[in-house]
N, C-alpha and C positions, 0 to 999 in steps of 0.2 A: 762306835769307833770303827774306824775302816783300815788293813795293812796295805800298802802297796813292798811289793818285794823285786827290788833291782837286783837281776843280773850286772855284771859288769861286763869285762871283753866282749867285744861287739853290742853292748847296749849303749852305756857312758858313756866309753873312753874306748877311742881308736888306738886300739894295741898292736894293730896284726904288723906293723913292720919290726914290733922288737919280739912278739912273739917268734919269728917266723926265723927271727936273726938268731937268735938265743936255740932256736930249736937246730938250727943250722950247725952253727959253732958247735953245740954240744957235741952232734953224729963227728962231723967234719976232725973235732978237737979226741976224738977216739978213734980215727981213723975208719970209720965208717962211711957209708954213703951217705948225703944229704937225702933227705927226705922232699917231698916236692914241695912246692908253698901252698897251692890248694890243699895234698893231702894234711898239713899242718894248720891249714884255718877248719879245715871239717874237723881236727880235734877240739878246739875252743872251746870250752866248756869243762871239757873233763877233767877229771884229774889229773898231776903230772906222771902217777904212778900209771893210770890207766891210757894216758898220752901216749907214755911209751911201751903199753905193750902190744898197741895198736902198731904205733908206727916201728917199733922193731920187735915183731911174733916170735921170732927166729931166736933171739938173743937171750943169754943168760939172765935169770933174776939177778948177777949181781949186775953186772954192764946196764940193764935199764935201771937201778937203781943209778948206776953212777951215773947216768946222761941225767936221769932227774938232777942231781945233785950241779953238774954241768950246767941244767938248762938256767936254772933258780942263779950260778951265779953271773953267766951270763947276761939273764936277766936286770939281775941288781947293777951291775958293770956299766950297763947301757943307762939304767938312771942316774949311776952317779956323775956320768958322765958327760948328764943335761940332753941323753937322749928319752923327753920323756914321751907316755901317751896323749895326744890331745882329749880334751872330752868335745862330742860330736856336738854338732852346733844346737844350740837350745837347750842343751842336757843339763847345765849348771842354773838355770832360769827355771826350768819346772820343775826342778829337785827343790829348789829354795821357795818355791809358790805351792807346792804339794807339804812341806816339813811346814810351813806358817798355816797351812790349812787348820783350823781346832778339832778336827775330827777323824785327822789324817795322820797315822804312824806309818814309817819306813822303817825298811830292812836290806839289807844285804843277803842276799845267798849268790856264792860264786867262786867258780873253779881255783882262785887262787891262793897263795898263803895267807896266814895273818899277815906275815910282813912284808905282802907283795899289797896287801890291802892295805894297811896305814900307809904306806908308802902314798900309795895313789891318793887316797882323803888329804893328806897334807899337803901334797903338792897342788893339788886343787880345791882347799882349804874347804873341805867340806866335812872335815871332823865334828862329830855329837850331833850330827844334823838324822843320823839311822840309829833307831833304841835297840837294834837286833843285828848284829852283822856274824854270817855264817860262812864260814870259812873251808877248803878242800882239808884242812892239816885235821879237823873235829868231824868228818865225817865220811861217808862213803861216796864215792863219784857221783856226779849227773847220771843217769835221772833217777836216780833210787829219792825217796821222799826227804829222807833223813833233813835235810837243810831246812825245805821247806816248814814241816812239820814242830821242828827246835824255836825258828819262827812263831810260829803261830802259838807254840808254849809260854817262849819270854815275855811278849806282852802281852797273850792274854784274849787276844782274838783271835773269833772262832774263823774254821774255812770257809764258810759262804759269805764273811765279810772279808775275804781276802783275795787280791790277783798279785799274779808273779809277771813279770814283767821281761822279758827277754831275745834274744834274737837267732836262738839254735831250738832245734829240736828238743837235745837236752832237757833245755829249762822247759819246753812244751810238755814235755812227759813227767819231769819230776812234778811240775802242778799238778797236773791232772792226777798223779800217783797220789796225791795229798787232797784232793779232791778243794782246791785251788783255782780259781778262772784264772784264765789266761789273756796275754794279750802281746800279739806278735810285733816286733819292729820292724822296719821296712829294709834298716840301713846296716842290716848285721853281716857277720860270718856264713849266717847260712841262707839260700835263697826264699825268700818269703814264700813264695808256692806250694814251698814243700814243708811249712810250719802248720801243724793243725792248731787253731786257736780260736778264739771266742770273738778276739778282734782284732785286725792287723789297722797299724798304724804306720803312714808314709812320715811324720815329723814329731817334735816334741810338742807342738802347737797343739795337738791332739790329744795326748794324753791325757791330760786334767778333763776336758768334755769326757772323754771314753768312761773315765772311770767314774766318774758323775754318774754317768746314763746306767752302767754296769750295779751301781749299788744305790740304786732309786728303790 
């Protein structure tokens, strides 16, 4: 058996306009500065706790606390509101050809909540289709291994039959912290040049070959 393990934001599902809005509102809805939009996609990945001690160093733990709380309902606002994230073109077509594979388990590990994750499986009805989904609320930020690792415990496979799947640095490190291959996407958050990985992939067209060739 073999795991492939999806990041989200910036892998999937093109989030950065509600991210970027949510993160906005929150500073803006506290009377703070907005934060820039670049500096706000170069957090993607992480935690919201560690989001915001990034983007406000300065501030009290309880005030980043309360922009988390801010951002999450910002966030939700924006879905209910039918602004949702797309998922990036092909990403629904080789998630459904990789989960029919017989020798192919998926997972989730990604910076968001549980219920920023069901959220998104539903609306692009891809619930039951990942046996492992790891969550920011159960563990400690990107790239510490922790997601990864909880992974490869639930079902059972080991790291050298496992790649993490992603488009930040983040995810590039926490695989490699779990001793994990990797494998970079073209179309993320963070620029691919600066992703160290095993194999960078320009579409979704490619991922089923890559992984083929990776676990020959």
């Amino acid at each position: 058996m073999r795991l492939v393990i999806f990041d989200v934001d910036g892998t999937l599902v093109d989030s950065q306009n509600n991210i970027v809005a949510s993160a906005i509102g929150a500073f803006t809805g506290m009377g703070l500065p907005a934060p820039a939009r670049a500096d706000v996609l170069r957090m993607v990945g992480l935690s919201l706790p560690e989001t915001m001690l990034r983007l406000a160093p300065d501030a009290t733990p309880e005030i980043r606390a309360a922009l988390v709380e801010a951002y999450k309902d910002g966030f939700r606002d924006l879905r209910l509101r039918g602004q949702d994230s797309p998922l990036f073109p092909g990403a629904r077509d080789a998630v459904l050809a990789l989960a029919n594979t017989p020798d192919t388990v998926l997972a989730i590990a990604t910076g968001k909540s549980r219920r920023g994750l069901e959220g998104m499986l539903d609306q692009h009805d891809l619930r039951g289709l990942f046996r492992s989904t790891q969550v920011a609320d159960d563990h400690p930020s990107k790239p510490h291994p922790s997601m990864v690792l909880a992974a490869l415990a639930e079902t059972g496979i080991a790291a050298p039959r496992a790649v993490m799947v992603g488009d930040t640095s983040y995810d590039m490190d926490m695989a490699a912290a779990a001793n994990v291959r990797r494998i970079a996407v073209g179309w993320g958050y963070h620029a691919p040049e600066t992703l160290v990985a095993d194999h960078h992939i320009a579409g979704f067209d490619a991922l089923a070959p890559t992984i083929d060739r990776m676990m020959e």
